[in-house]
C-alpha positions, 0 to 999 in steps of 0.5 A, a space after each residue: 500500500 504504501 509503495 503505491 502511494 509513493 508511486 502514486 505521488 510520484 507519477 503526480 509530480 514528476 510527470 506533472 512537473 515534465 510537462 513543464 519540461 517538454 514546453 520549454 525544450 524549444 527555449 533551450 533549444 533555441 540557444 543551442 547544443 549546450 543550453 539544449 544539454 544543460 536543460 535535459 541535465 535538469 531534467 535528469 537531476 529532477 527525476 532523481 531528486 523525485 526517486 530519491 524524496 518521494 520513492 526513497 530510491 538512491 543510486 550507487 556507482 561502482 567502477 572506474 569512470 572514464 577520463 575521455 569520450 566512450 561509447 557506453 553501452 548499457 543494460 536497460 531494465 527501466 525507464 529510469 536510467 533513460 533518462 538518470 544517466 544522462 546526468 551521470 555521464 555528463 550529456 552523453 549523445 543519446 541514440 533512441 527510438 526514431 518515434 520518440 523524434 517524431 513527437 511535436 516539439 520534442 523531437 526537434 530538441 532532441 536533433 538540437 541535443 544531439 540523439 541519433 535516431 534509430 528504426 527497429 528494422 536496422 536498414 543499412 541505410 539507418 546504420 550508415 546514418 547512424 555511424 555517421 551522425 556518431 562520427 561527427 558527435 564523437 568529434 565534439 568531445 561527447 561520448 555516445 550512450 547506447 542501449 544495445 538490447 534494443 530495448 527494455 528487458 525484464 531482470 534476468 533476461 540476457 538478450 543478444 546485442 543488437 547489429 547497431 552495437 557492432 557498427 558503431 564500435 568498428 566505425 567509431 573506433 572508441 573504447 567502449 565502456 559498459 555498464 551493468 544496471 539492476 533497476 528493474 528490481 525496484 522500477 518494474 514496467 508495471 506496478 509500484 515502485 520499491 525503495 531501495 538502491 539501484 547500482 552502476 557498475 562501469 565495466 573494463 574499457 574495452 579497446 577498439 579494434 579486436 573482432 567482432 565476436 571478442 568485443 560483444 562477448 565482452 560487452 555481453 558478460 559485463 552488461 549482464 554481470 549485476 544479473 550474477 550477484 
């Protein structure tokens, strides 16, 4: 009873409070990258401001952080880190669901951020598109922020990396930094949030350049390695 109230509340003013954020982004984003940045930062402060006092849910990182621009490829168990990581990582460029650039306003904000947009059919057209976008943003000093699963999956699940992982990593030519995620055992899809601590832990960077099946395979195990303990 008392988890539904909390994500009850929460629901009210979080998503009360994004309404807010998604009529001003054209603001922000009439300014430019930085100021579109700075203003999605906000907004990831916000959530986890709102999970910390109205959920009671914290966030631990384990792992050594880079010190240069990566190619992050995370585990996604939940809406939170869609939206929490993009402060925790410093205004990563985010590559997301192409539909989610189509909504009025808010996809207009999200080219001025920065987010390489992404069809589910993989075409090779897309993933030419997607590699160069990534190239160019890279050359910004940003890193890229990947969900290599293609989308969210329930605690447990281990699905195979999606075919956009691997050509982001051959073209891109970055050390790619991944990153274990256990959220989904306090932020379900469906249902009352739970209080608790949601952990990150940064994996070993992997290094550009060796073959494909070494790279996945190493990003594979340490996506999945909070699923061990």
């Amino acid at each position: 009873m008392i988890a539904s109230l909390r994500t009850l509340l929460f629901r009210i003013v979080f998503y009360g409070g994004s309404i807010l954020v998604v009529l001003t982004t054209p603001i922000s984003a009439w300014f430019g990258r930085a100021a579109m940045i700075r203003h999605a930062s906000a907004w990831s402060r916000y959530q986890r401001w709102c999970a910390r006092v109205l959920l009671g849910i914290t966030v631990r990182v384990e792992g050594p952080r880079p010190d240069r621009p990566v190619l992050y490829a995370v585990k996604h168990q939940s809406f939170f880190e869609a939206i929490d990581l993009e402060h925790e990582l410093g205004g990563p460029a985010i590559i997301l669901k192409r539909e989610l650039t189509r909504i009025p306003l808010w996809g207009w904000a999200t080219t001025v951020y920065g987010a390489i947009a992404v069809d589910r059919e993989a075409s090779a057209a897309m993933l030419r598109r997607m590699m160069t976008e990534g190239a160019a943003l890279t050359a910004e000093g940003r890193s890229i922020l990947l969900f290599p699963e293609g989308t969210r999956v329930a605690p447990g699940e281990r699905p195979p990396l999606k075919a956009g992982f691997a050509g982001l990593y051959k073209v891109l030519k970055l050390p790619v930094v991944p990153i274990a995620v256990d959220s989904g055992r306090l932020w379900p899809k469906r249902g009352a949030k739970r209080a608790g601590v949601i952990t990150y832990r940064f994996g070993e960077a992997i290094p550009p350049g060796l073959p494909r099946e070494e790279a996945e395979r190493r990003v594979w195990e340490a996506m999945n390695a909070l699923d061990d303990r």
